[in-house]
Rosetta silent file (secondary structure, phi, psi, omega in degrees, C-alpha in Angstrom):
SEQUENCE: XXXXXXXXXXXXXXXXXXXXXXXXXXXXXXXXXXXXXXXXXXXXXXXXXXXXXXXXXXXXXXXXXXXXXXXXXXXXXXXXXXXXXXXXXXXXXXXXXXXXXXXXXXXXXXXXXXXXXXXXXXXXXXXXXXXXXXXXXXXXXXXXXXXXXXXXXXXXXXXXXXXXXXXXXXXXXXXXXXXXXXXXXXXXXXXXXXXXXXXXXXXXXXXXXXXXX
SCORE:     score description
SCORE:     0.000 S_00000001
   1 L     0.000  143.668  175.819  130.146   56.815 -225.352 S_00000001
   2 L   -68.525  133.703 -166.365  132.066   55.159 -222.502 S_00000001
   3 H   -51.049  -44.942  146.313  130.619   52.445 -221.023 S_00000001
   4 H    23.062  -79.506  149.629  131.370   53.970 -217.872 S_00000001
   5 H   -73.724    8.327 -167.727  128.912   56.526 -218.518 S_00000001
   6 L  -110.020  -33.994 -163.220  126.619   54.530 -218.871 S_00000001
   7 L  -130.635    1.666  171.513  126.699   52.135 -216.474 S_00000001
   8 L   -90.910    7.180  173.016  127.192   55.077 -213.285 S_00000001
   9 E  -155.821  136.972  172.920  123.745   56.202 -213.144 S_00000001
  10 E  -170.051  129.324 -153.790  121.177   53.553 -213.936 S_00000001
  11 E  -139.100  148.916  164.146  117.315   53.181 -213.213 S_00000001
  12 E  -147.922  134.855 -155.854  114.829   51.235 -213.497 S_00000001
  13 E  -126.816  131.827 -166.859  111.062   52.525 -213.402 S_00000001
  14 E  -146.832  119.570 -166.047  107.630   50.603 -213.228 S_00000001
  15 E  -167.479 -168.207  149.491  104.696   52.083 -213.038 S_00000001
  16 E  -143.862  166.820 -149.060  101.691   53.973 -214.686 S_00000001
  17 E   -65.263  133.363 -165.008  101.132   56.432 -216.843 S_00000001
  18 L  -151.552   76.748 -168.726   99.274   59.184 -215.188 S_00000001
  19 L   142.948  114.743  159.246  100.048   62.479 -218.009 S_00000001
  20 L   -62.140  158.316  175.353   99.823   62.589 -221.451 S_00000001
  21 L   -51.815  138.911  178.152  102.777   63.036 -223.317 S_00000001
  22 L  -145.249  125.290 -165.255  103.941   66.862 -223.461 S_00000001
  23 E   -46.528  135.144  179.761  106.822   68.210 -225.789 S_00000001
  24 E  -107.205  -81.941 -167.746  110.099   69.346 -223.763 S_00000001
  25 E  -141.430 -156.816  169.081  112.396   70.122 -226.372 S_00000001
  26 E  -160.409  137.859  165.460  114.374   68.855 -229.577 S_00000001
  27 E  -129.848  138.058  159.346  118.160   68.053 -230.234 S_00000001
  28 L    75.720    1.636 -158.731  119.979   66.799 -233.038 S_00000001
  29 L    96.507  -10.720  172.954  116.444   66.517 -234.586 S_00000001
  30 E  -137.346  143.968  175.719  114.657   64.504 -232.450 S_00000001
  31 E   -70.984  125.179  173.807  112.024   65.461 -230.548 S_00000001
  32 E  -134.816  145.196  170.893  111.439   64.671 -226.473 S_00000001
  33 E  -147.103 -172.843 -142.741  108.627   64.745 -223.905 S_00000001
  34 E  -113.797  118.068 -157.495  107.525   64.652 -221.018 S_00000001
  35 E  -118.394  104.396  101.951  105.330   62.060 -218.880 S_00000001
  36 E    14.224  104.105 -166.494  104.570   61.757 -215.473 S_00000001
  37 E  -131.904  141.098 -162.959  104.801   58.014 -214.352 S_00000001
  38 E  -101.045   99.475 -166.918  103.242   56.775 -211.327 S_00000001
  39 E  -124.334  140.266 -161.359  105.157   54.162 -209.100 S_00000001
  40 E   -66.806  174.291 -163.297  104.210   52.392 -205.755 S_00000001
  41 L  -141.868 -174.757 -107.243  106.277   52.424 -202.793 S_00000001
  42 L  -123.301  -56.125 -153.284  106.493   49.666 -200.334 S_00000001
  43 L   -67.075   -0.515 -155.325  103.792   51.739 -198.068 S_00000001
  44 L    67.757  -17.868  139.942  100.659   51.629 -201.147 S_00000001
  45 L   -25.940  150.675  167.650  102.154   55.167 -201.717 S_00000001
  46 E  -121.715  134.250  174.490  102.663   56.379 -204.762 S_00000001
  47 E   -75.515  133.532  158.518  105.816   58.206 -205.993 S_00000001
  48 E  -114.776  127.334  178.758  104.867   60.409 -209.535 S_00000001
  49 E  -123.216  148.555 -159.010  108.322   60.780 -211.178 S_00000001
  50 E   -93.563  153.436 -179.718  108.660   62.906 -214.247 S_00000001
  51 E  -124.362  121.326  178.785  110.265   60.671 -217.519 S_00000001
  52 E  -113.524   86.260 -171.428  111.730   62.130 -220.523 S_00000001
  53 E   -52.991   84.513  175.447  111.126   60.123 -223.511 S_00000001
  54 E   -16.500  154.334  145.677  112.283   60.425 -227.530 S_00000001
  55 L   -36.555  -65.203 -171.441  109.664   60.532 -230.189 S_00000001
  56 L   -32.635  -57.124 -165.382  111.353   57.326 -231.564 S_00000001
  57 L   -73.040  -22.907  174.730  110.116   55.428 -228.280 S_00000001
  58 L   -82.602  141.411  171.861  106.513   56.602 -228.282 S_00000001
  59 L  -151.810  166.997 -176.592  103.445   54.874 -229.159 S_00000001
  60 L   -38.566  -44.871  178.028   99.847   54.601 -229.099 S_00000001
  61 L   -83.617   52.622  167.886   99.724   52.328 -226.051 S_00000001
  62 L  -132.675   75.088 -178.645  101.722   54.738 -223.902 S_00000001
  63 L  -142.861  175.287 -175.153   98.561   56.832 -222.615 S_00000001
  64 L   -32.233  121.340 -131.444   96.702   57.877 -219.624 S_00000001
  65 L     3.453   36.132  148.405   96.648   54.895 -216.943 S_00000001
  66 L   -51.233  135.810  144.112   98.797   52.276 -219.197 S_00000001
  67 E   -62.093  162.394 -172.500  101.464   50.494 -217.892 S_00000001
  68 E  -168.053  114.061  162.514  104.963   51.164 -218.541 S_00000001
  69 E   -87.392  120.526 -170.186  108.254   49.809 -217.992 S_00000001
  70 E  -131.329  151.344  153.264  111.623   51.628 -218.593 S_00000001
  71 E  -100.943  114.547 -173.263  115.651   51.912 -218.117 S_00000001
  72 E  -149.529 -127.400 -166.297  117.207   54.867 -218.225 S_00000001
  73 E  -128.979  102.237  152.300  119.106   57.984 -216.484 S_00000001
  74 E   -53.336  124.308  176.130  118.343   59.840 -213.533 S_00000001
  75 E  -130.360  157.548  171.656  119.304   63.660 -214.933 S_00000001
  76 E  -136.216  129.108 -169.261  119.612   67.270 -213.968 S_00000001
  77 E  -149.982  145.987 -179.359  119.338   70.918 -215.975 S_00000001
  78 E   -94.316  119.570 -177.246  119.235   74.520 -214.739 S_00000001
  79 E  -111.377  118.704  168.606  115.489   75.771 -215.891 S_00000001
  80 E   -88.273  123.201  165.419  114.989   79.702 -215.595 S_00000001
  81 E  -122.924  118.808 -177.121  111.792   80.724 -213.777 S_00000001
  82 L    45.871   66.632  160.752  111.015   84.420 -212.860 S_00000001
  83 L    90.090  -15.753 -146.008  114.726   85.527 -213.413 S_00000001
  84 E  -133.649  165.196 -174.388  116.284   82.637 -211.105 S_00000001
  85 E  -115.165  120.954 -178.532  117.811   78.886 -212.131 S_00000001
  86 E   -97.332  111.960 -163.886  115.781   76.034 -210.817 S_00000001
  87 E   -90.822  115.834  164.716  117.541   72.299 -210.876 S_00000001
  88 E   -93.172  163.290 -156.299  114.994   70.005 -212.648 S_00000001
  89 E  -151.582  129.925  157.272  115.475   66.228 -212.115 S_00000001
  90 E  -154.628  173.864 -173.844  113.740   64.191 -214.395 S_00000001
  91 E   -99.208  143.917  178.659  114.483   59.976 -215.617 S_00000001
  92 E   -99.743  125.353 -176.508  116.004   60.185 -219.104 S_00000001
  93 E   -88.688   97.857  164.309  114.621   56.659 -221.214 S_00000001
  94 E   -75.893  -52.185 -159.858  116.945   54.630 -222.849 S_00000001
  95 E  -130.390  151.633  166.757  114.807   51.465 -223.529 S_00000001
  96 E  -113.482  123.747 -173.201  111.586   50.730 -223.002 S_00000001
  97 E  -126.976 -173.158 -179.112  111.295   46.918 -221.508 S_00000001
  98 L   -85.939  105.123 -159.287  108.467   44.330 -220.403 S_00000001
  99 L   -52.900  131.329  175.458  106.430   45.359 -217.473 S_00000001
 100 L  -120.706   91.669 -170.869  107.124   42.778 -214.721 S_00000001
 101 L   -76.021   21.404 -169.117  104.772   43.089 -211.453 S_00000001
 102 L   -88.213  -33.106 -146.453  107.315   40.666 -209.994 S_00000001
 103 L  -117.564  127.920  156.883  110.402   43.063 -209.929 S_00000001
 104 L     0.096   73.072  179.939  111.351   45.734 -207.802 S_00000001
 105 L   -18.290  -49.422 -173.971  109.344   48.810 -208.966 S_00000001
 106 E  -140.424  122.669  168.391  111.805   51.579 -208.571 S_00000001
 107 E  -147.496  164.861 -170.991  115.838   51.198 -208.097 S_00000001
 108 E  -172.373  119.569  147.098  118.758   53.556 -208.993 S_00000001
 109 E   -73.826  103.230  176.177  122.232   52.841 -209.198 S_00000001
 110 E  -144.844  146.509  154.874  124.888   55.918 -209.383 S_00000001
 111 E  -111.052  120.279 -153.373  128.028   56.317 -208.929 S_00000001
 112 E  -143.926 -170.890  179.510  129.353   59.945 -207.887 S_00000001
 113 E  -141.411  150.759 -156.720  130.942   62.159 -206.333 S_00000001
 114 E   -80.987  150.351  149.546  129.772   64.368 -203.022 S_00000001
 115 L  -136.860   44.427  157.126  129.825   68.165 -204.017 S_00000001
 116 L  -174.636  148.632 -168.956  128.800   69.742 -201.605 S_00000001
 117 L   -46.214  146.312  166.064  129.160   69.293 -197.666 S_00000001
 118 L   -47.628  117.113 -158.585  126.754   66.448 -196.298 S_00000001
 119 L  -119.349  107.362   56.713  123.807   68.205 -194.123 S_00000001
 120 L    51.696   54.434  158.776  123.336   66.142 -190.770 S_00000001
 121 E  -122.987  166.687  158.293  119.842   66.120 -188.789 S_00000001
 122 E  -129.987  164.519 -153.486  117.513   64.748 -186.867 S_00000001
 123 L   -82.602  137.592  156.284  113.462   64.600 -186.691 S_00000001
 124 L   -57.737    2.072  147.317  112.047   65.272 -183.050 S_00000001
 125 L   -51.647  -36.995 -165.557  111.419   61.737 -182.960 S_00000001
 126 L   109.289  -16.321  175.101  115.205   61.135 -183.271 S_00000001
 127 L  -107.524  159.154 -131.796  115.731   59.827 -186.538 S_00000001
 128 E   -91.819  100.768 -156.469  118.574   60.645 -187.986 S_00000001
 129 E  -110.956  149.305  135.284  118.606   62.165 -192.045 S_00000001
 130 E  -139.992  108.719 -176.907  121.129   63.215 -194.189 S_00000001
 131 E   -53.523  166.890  173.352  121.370   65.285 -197.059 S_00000001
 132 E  -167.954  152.275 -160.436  124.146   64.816 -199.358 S_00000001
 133 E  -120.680  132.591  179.388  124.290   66.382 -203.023 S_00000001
 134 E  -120.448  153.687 -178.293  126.190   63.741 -205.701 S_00000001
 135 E  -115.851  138.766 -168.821  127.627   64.886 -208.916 S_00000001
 136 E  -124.453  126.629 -167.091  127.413   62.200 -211.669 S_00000001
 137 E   -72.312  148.343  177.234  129.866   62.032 -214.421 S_00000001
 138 E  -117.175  140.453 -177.078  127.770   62.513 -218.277 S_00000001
 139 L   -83.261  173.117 -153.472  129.588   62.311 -221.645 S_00000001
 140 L    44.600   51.566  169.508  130.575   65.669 -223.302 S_00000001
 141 L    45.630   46.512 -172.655  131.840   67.071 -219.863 S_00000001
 142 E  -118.791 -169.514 -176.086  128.655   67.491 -218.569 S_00000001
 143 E  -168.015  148.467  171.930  127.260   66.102 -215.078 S_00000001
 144 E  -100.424  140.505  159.041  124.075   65.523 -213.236 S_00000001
 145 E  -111.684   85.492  177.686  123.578   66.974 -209.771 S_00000001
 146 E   -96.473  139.391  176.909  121.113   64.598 -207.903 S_00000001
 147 E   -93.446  112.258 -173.279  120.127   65.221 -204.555 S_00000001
 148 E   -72.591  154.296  164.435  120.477   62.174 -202.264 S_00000001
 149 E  -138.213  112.484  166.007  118.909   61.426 -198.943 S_00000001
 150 E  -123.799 -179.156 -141.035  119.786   59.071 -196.165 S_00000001
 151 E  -132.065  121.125  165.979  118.844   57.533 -193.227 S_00000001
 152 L    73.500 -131.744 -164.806  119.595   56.019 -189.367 S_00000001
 153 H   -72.202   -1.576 -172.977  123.530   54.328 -189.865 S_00000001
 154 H   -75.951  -48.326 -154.523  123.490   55.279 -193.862 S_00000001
 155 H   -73.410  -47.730  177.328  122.843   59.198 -192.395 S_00000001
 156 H   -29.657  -68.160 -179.484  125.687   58.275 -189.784 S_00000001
 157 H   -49.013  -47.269 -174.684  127.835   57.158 -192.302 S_00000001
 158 H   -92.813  -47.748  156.420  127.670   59.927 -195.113 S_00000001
 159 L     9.841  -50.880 -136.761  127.781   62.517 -192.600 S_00000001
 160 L  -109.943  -28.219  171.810  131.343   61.814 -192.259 S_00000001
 161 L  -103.322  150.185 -159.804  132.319   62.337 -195.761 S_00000001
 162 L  -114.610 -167.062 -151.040  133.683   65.040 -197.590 S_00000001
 163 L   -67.485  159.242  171.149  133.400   67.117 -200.844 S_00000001
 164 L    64.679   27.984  173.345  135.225   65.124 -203.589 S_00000001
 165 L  -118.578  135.432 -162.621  134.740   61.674 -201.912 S_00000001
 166 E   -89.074  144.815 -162.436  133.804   59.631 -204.486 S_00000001
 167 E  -149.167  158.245  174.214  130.682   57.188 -203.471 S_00000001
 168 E  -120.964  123.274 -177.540  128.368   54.313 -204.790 S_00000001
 169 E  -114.409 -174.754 -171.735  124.875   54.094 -203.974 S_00000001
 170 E  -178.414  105.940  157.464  121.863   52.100 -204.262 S_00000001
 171 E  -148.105 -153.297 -176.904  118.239   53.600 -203.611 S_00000001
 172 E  -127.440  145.474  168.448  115.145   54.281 -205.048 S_00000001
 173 E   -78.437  145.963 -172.604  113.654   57.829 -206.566 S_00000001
 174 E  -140.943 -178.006 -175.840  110.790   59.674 -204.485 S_00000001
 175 E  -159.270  136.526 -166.664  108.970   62.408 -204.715 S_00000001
 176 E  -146.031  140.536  177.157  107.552   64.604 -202.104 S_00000001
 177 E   -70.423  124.609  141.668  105.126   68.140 -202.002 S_00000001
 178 E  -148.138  175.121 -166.791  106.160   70.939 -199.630 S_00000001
 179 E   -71.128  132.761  165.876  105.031   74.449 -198.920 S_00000001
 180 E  -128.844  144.350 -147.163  107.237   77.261 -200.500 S_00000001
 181 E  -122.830  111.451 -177.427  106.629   80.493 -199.411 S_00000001
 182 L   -74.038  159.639 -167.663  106.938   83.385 -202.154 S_00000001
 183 L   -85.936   11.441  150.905  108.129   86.710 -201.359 S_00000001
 184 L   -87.005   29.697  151.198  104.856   88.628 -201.700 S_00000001
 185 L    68.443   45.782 -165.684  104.069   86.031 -199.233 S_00000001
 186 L  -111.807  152.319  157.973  101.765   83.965 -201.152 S_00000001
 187 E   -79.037  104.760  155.651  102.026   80.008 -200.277 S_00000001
 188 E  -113.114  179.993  153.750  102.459   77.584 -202.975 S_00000001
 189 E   -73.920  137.134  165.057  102.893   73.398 -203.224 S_00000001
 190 E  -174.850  134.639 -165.754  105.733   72.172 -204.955 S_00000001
 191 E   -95.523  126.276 -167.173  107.168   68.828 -205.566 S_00000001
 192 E  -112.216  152.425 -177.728  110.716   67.712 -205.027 S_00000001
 193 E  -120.024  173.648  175.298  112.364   64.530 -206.081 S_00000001
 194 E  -166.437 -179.656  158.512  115.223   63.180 -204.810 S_00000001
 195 E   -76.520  137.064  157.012  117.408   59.411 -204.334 S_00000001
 196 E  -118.305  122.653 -173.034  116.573   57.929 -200.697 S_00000001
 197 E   -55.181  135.889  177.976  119.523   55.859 -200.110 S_00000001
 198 E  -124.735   -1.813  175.473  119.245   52.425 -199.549 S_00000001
 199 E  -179.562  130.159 -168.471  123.248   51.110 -199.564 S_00000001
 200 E  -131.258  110.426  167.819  125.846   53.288 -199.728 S_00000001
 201 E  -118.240  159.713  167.787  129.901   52.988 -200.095 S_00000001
 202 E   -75.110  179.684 -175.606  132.738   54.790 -200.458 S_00000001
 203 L   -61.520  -66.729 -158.241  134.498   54.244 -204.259 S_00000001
 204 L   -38.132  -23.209 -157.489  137.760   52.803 -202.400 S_00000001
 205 L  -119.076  -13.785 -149.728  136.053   49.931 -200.028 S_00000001
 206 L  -106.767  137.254 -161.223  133.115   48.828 -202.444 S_00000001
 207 L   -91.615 -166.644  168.011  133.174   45.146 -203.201 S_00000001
 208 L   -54.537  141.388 -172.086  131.598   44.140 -206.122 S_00000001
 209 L   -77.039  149.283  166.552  128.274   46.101 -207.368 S_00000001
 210 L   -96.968  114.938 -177.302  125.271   44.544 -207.783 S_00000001
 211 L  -120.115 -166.504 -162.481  124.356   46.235 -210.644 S_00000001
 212 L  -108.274  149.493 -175.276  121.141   45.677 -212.706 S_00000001
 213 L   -86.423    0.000    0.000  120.967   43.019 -215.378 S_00000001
């Protein structure tokens, strides 16, 4: 694999465990599942982000309110539910490393490209959001489609840019409930994740990355 790939979408997640492990799938022979991991925000919030973990990497000390430190992938797959394709986001687990309460909880690196126009609003307060959808290159000609969000001059700034501009970011993964309203008009909760941008460039202007060691 190119390093490349490798080194354009890269997380790091610190938290605790708050879901037993539960089987997703299997490729190639090895088995992966799926965890829930709970990580603090700045506010004493908590983020729950979903993690999808090998077989290889699990063990007995990975269980219901353990800590757990990881590096890995933000990724995205098309799931079908009731006929229609639903983009699932979950962190894909490279390594497992040594929980540090010292260190930044939650960061994400990617490098990407926008594909699809940049969505522009603001809150009746006045401040100023913007969506923006990034496509992240994957080996075997595949790609992740994470949905980004920024804020005040970053929302200025991305605004401004168009499909096919290639961009480097720096935020952290979030996670947030909102109401979706089905069409026999039933209400349910359902939780979306997303990047919230915290430094943002285009490819062409970006000095060196700080990327994570």
């Amino acid at each position: 694999m190119k390093y490349e790939l490798l080194s354009n979408n890269r997380v790091f997640l610190c938290g605790t465990i708050e879901s037993n492990p539960q089987y997703s799938h299997e490729s190639f022979g090895e088995a992966f599942y799926e965890i829930l991991l709970s990580v603090k925000r700045l506010s004493e919030q908590n983020d729950l982000i979903p993690i999808t973990i090998s077989d290889k990497l699990l063990t007995k000390e990975m269980s219901v309110g353990s800590r757990l430190a990881i590096k890995g992938q933000f990724r995205s797959y098309n799931k079908i539910e009731d006929g229609k394709s639903k983009l699932m986001l979950t962190v894909f687990v490279r390594e497992i490393i040594e929980y540090n309460e010292t260190m930044n909880p939650n960061i994400i690196e990617i490098s990407g490209f926008i594909c699809k126009e940049p969505t522009y609003r603001t809150t009746p307060f006045k401040r100023e959001i913007c969506d923006v959808l990034v496509a992240v290159n994957r080996a075997y000609n595949k790609s992740d489609y994470l949905p980004c969000i920024a804020w005040g001059r970053n929302a200025r700034f991305v605004k401004n840019l168009g499909i096919g501009q290639k961009i480097n970011l720096v935020g952290r993964i979030q996670s947030r409930e909102y109401q979706k309203k089905l069409d026999d008009g039933e209400v349910i909760t359902r939780t979306a994740y997303e990047v919230s941008i915290n430094k943002v460039s285009e490819q062409d202007n970006l000095e060196e990355d700080q990327m994570l060691s």
